[in-house]
N, C-alpha and C positions, 0 to 999 in steps of 0.2 A: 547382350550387347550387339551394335551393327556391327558390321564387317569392317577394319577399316581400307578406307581406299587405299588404292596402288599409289607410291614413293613418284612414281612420276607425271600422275595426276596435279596430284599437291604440290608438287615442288613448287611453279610458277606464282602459286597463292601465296604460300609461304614467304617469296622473297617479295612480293607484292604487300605483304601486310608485314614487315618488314619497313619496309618504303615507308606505308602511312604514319606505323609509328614511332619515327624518327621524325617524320614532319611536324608530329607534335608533339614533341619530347619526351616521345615514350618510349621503351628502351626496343631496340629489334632486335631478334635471335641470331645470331651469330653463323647459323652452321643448319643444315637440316636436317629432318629426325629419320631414321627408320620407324619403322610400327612398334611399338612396347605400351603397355600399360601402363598408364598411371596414375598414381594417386596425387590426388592434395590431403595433406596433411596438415591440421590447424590446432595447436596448442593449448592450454588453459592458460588462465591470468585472470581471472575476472574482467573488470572495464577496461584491462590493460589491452584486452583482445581487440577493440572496437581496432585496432590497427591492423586486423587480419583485414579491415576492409580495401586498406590498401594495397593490398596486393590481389584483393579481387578483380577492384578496379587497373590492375595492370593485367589479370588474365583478360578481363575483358574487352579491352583497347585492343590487345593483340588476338584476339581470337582464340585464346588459346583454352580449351574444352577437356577436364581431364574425366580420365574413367572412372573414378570413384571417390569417393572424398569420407574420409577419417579425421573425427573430429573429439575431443576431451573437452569440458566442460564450456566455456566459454564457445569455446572452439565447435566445441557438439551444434551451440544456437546457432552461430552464426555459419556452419556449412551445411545443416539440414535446411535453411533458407535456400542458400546457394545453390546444393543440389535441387531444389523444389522449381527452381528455373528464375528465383528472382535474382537482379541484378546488384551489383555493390551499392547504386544511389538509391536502389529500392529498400534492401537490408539497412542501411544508414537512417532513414525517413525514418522508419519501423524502428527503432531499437532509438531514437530521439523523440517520438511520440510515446514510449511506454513509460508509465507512473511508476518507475521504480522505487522513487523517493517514497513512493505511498506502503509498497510492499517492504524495503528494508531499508529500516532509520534505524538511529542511536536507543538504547536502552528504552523500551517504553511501554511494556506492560500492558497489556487490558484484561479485565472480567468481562464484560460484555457490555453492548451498547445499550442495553438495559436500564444500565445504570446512569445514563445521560453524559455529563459534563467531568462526572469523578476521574483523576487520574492516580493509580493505585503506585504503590511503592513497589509489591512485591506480588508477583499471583503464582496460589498453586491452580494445579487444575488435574486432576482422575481420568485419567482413561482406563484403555482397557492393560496397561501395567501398574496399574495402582497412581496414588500420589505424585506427582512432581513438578518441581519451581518450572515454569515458563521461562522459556528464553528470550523473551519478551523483546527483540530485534527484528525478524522475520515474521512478517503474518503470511500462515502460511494457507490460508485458501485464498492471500489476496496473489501469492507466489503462484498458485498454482493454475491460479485463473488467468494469469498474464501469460502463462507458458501456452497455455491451452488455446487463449487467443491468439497471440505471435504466431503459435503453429496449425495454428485450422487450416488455411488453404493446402498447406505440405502434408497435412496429415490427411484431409480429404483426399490428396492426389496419391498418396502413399497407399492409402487403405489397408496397410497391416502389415502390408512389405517394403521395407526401404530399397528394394531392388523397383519399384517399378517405379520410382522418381527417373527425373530426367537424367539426373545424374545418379545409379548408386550411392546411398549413405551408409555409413556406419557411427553411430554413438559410443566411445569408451566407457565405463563405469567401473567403479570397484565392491568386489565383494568384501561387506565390511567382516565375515565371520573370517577370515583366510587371507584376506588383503589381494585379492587374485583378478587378473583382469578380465572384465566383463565387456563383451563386444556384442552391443542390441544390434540387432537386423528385423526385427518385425516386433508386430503391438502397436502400440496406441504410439506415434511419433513423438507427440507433446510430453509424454509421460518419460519416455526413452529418454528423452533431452534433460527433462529434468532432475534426475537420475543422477545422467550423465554430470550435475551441474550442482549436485550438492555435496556444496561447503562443510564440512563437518563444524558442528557448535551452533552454524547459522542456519542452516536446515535442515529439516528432519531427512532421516535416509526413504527411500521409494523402496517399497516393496514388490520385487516382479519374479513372478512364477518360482513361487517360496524365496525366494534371492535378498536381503538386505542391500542395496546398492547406495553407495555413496559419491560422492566426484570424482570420477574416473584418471586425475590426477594423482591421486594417492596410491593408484598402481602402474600411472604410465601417462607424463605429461605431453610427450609426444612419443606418439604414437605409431613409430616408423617399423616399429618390429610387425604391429599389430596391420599398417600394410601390407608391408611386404609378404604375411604369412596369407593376406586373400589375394597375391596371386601380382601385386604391383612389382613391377619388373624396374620399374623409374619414380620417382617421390619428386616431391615440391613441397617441403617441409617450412609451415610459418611457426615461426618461435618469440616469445615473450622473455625479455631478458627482467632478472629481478634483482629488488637491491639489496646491498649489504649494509648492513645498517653502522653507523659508529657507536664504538664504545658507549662515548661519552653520551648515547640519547637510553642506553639499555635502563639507564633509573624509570622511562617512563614506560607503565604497565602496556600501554598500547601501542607503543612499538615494539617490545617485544611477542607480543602476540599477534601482529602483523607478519615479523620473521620469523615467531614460528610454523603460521600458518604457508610461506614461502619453502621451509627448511621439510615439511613434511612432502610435498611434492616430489611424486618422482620423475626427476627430469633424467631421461633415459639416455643412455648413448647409444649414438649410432654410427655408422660409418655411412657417408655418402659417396656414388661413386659417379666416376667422371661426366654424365648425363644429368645426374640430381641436383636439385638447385636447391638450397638455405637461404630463408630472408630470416636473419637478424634483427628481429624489432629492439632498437635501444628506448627499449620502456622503463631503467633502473629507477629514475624520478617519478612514476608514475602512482598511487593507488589502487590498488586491485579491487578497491568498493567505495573510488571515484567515478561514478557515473554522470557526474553533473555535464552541461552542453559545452563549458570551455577544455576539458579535460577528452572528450571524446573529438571535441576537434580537432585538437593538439595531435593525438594517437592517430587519427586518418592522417594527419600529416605527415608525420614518423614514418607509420605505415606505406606509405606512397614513395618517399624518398627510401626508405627500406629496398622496397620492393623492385625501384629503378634499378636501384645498382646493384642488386642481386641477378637480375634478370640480363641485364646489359651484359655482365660477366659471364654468362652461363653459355656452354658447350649446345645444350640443344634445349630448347623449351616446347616445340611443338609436340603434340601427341600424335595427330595424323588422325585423330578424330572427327566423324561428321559433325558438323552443328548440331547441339541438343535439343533433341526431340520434344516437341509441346506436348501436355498431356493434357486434353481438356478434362476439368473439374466433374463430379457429378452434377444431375440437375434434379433430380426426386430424390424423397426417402423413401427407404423401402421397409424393413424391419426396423424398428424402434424399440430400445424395450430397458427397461432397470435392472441388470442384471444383480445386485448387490441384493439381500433378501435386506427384511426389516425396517425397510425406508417409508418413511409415512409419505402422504402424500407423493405419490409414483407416477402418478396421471400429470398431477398441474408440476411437478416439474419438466416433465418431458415438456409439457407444452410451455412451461417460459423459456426454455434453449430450443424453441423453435422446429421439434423431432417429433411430427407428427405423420405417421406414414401416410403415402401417397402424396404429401405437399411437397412444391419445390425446397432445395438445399438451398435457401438462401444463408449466408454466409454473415451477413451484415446483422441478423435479425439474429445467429446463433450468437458471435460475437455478444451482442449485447445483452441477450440470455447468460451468457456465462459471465459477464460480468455483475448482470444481478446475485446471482446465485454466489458469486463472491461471499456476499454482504451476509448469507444466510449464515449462522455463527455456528449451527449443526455439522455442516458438511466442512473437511478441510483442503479435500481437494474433489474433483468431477471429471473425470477423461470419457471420450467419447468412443475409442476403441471403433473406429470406422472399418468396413469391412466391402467385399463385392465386387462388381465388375459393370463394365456397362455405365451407363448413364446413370445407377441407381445405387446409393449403397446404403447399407445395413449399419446400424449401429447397437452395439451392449455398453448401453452407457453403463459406468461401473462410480461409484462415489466412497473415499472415505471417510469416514465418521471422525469430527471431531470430539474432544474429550466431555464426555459427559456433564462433569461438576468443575466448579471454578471457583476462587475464592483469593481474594484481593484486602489489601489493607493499605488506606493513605493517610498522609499526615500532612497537616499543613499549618503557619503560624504567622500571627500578624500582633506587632506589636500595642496595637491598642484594643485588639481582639480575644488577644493569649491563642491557646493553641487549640485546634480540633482534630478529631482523628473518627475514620471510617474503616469498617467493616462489611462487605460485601458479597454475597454470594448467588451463583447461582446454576441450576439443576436444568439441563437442555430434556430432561425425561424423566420429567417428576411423577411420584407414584408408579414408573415404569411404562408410563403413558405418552401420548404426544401431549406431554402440555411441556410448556416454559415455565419455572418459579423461581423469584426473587426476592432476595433479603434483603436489605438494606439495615445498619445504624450507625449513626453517626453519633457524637458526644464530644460539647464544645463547653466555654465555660458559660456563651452564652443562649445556647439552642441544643436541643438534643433530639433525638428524635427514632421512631422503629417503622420500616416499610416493608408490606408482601403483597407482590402479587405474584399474578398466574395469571398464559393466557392457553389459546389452542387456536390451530386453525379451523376455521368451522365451512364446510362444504355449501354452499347454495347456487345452486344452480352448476355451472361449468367455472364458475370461480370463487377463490378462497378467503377469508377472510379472518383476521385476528381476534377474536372476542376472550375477553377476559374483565378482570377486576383488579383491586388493590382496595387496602386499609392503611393510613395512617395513623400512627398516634404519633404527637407534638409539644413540647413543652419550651416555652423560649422567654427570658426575660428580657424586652423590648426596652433598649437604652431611650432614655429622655435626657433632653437639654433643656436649658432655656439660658440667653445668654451665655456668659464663657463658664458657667457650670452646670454639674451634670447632677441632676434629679435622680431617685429611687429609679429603678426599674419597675414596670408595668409587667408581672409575672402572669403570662396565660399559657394557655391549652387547649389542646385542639384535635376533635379525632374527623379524619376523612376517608368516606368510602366513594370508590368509583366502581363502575358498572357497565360497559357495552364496547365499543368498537375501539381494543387497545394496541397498537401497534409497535408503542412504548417509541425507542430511540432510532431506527432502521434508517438508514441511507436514502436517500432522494425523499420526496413528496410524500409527505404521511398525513391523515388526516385523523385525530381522536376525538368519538361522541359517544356520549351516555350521562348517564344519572349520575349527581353527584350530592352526597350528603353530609351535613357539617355538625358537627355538634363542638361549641367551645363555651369558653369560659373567660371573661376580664377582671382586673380589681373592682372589688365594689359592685360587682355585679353577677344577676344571678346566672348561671348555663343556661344558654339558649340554643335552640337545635333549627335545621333550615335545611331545606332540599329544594334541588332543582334539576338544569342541563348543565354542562360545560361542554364546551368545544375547540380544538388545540389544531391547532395548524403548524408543519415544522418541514425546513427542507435542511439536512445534513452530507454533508460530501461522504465517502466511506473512510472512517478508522479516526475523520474527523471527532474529536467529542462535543465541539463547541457548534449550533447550531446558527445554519447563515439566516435564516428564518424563524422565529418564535412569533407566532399568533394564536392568543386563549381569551373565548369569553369563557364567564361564571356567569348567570344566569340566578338567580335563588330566589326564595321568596324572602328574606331576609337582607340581603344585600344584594350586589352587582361588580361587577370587578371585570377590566378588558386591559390587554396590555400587548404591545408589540415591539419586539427586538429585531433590529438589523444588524448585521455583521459578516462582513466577509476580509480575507488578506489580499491584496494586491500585492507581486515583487516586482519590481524596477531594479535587474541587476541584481546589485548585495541590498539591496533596501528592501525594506518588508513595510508597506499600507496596511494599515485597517481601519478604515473608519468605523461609526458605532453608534446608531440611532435609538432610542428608546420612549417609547411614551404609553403613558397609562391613565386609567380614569377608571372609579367609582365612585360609588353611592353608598352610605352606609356600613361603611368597610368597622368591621372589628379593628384593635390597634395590632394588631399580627399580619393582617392583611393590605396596611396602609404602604406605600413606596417609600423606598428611601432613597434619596437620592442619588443617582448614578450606580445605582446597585450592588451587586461585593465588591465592585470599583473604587466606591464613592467618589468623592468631589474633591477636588485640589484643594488645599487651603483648609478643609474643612476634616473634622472628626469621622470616623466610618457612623454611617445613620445618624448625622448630627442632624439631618434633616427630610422630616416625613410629613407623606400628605397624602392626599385619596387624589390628585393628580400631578402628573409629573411629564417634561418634558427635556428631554437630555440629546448632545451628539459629543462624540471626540471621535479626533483623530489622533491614530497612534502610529509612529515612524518608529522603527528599529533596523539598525543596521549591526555591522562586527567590528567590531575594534581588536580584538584577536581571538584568540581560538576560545568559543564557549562566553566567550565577553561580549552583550549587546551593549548598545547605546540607546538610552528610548526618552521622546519627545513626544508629547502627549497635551495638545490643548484643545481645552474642552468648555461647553456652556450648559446652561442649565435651568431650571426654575419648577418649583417646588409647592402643592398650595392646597388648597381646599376651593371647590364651589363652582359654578361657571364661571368659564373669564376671568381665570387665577392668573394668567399672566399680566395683567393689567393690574391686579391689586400691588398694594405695596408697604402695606399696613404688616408689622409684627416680622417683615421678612417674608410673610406670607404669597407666593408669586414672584417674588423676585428673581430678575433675572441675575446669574453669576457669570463670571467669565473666570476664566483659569487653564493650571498648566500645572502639569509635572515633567521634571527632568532626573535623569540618572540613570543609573544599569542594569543589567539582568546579567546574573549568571548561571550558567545552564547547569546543573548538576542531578545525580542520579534520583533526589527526594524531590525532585521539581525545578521552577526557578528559583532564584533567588535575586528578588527585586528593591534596589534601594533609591529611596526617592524625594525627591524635595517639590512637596508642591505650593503652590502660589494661587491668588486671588484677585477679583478688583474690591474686595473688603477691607484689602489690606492684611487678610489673616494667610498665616504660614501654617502648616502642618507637612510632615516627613510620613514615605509610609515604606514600613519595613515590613517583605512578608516572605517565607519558606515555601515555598512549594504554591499550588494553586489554591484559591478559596474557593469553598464551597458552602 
């Protein structure tokens, strides 16, 4: 640490930045400091913390620069920024631009994105302690990629010692085997934080140098002992007040598990003495896993008025601190390397996070490497472990393994459909090999069906690429109408094999081509069999199931078959958009492969598959908002038409081409087997039909 300056140096500054921040209502110190150490001390709370910003923002305004900074979970993130040299509006941007929402939401399971669009009820999944249920809340390589991100530039500047930040850091954690507190000072920074920052139930605990560590609140929420014992002589201690909950809400399960996760913290006592300053965050109304933008606004505001009047009243706030020192970033790699044995593909990961030695550290380019690798459903987390000196640093990249095997089950039900249910599974190192394999069956009353594939990635040249296959076999009795009743079913079957470039469901821009072979069967007719190409085009957000882009030819010599889906959400506030484009065309089509109109959607007004054709042309828009907790409202008006031939929309013979217009209205209720959607739709036919359905169709 520098030396600090002589008392009579500073004095003049002091009562100078004093002066400015009174002129703009910021609080000035009272009294001037002799030389002592000190710490900032920053609390856990979850989102409750975003109100440590305001008291950043008042060290800031004043100048005032402490010598170390001790930090507990929440607390951990946002003072390893702080020491890293960024500022309170800098930290603020950052923790407003992260996809939290994406990494932890309400109850919601995956097998993997393998499986497309399915949303599973319940999943196990195998690791290396055998069997068990998913917690299915936290994705935790999408957890562990944001921390990784957040803290790249701190970590780069840290390179393995939090003593060589600007400011000294320390992360709290707990050892979960003894409950005992655990104070990180080197390693991989990101990792440290994250540590520091799990939630027990909600995150898996971090493994560091044999150590189980969990949220460093469960041994010590603040962390004023855990100062003072490195040497802080004066504290500046930020606190998160929590609430007491009434009586009369203890019936509902999640408030109670809300206090008891408050009730488990240990909020430490301290004595502070006449020099040491407490800012009080009145956070009691707060959520501690409200991260949304009005709720963190709110908290900087708290925080800010906290912080005024803490600091106004205080005996002495200055440290007698130089200004903190810049530390320029590195600008090369030097050593690169996978230090974790067993990892396939060693080479092309280094090179998507950018960790190629002798290339510049660009920072922008790692970033975005680490967040592809999010998506990879093998790895659960990826820390870079930076290391060095100079201009140049070294890194052992380290990765853990996520759980080998997975396996999910969902159900869903639609009252004019009855019920279906799936089974899914699948194996990240089938045969003990780098290959991917999945199962698939499904069983409904009116479609059933068994699906495997297997892919690997295959080497050519300097980059990788997904080759594999899959087999279906299908059996589905195709409802018929005609007028207001309903015909036999058309009972077929259908086996399908693919072959070549399969990428299956993966996040951003995917492209699948290969051979594709069909062998079915209709009434009254004999099996016939057909080969050809197919080609699939899809772009997917991460953890998304529902793709924003769906584009596939079929190609055969038998028939032809092209179809393309749009879909994306827009929010406006509490309102949720999404519109929904669809349109399709073939030639030839067997009656299993003909469109039905507006697809598991169907049509307002009309029966699910009341209406099928070899081309089809569909859009709705769908509005939902909240009416209260877990209750949407949804309006949904949609058009359509449905037909055989060229220039089906202009026919209008039999219905055939006809254009429809329509609408549904009613609610969703969000519940743990899915939604539950009830609805009344409408026509310009004149015809009503209701559509009641459990969970998601499939």
């Amino acid at each position: 640490m520098p030396a600090p300056r002589p008392l009579a140096l500073l004095l003049p500054l002091t009562l100078l930045a004093a002066g400015a921040g009174e002129a703009r209502g910021q609080p000035g110190p009272v009294g001037s400091c002799a030389p002592a150490r000190t710490a900032l001390v920053l609390s856990g709370g979850g989102a409750k913390g975003t109100a440590h910003l305001g008291l950043l923002e008042s060290l800031d305004s004043l100048g005032i620069v402490p010598d170390l900074i001790v930090g507990t979970s929440i607390g951990a993130v946002i003072g390893a920024l702080y020491a890293s040299g960024e500022s309170s509006a800098e930290i603020a941007a950052r923790l407003r631009a992260l996809p939290i929402s994406i990494a932890i939401t309400r109850y919601e399971p995956v097998v993997s994105a393998s499986l497309g669009g399915l949303r599973p009820v319940v999943v196990w999944e195998r690791g290396a302690g055998g069997w068990a249920l998913q917690p299915g809340t936290a994705r935790e390589n999408q957890v562990s990629s944001l921390f990784s991100r957040l803290m790249l530039r701190a970590n780069l500047a840290a390179r393995g010692d939090f003593d060589s930040l600007p400011i000294p850091f320390r992360a709290v954690a707990t050892d979960l085997e003894d409950r005992s507190v655990v104070v990180l000072a080197r390693g991989d920074l990101a990792r440290a934080v994250r540590a520091s920052s799990s939630l027990p139930l909600l995150l898996r605990p971090v493994t560091i140098e044999g150590r189980t560590l969990v949220d460093g609140a469960l041994a010590s929420n603040r962390p004023v002992a855990v100062a003072r014992a490195l040497g802080a002589e004066r504290v500046i201690v930020s606190t998160l007040e929590s609430p007491k909950p009434e009586r009369t809400s203890f019936d509902d399960p999640l408030t109670v598990t809300s206090a008891l996760f408050e009730y488990l913290w240990v909020q430490d006592s301290f004595a502070l003495g006449p020099e040491d300053v407490r800012v009080a965050n009145p956070t009691q109304t707060f959520d501690q896993l409200d991260f949304s933008q009005a709720a963190m606004d709110s908290l900087m505001v708290i925080g800010r008025g906290a912080a005024r009047s803490a600091l106004a009243g205080a005996a002495c706030v200055h440290t007698l601190t130089p200004r903190r020192q810049h530390i320029p970033l590195p600008t090369t790699v030097g050593r690169a390397r996978l230090v974790t044995p067993d990892v396939p593909d060693r080479d092309a990961l280094l090179s998507v996070i950018s960790l190629v030695p002798g290339t510049p550290v660009d920072t922008t380019r790692i970033g975005l490497g680490l967040e592809r690798v999010a998506s990879v459903e093998r790895y659960r987390g990826l820390w870079l472990n930076p290391s060095g000196s100079g201009r140049t640093a070294n890194f052992d990249v380290t990765v853990e393994p996520a759980p080998t095997r997975s396996v999910g089950i969902g159900v869903a039900f639609d009252h004019t459909m009855s019920g279906r249910i799936w089974i899914g599974a699948v194996d990240r190192a089938l045969f003990g090999r780098d290959i991917d394999g999945v199962g698939l069956l499904t069983a409904g009353t009116y479609r059933s069906d068994v699906t495997l594939a297997a892919r690997r990635s295959a080497r050519v040249g300097e980059r990788y690429f997904p080759i594999g296959g899959s087999v279906e076999l299908a059996s589905e009795s195709v409802r018929l109408y005609q007028g207001s009743g309903e015909l036999p079913p058309a009972t077929t079957g259908e086996f399908t094999g693919l072959l070549g470039l399969r990428p299956l469901f993966e996040p951003g821009w995917t492209h699948e081509f290969g051979g594709d072979y069909r062998l079915w069967h209709e009434p009254g007719q004999p099996t016939r069999g057909t080969a050809g190409v197919r080609y699939a085009l899809r772009l997917r957000r991460p953890l998304d199931p529902d793709a924003i882009v769906t584009a596939e030819v079929i190609a055969l010599s038998a028939w032809h078959r092209a179809r393309l889906d749009l879909s994306r959400t827009y929010k406006a506030g509490m309102l949720e958009i999404r519109p929904r484009l669809r349109a399709g065309w073939g030639e030839e089509l067997p009656i299993q492969q003909t469109f039905a109109l507006g697809g598991l959607n169907g049509f307002a007004g009309l029966r699910m598959h009341e209406r099928r054709g070899s081309q089809e042309a569909y859009a709705a828009l769908l509005f939902r908002w909240p009416v209260r907790r877990r209750v949407l409202a949804r309006i949904e008006p949609m058009a359509g038409a449905i037909g055989n031939g060229t220039g089906f929309l202009t026919r209008r013979t039999g219905g055939d081409g006809e254009i429809l217009l329509g609408g549904r209205v009613g609610f969703e209720v969000e519940t743990p087997v899915g939604p539950i959607r009830v609805e009344q739709g409408f026509n310009n036919l004149g015809r009503r039909e209701a559509l009641i359905r459990v969970g998601t169709w499939f």
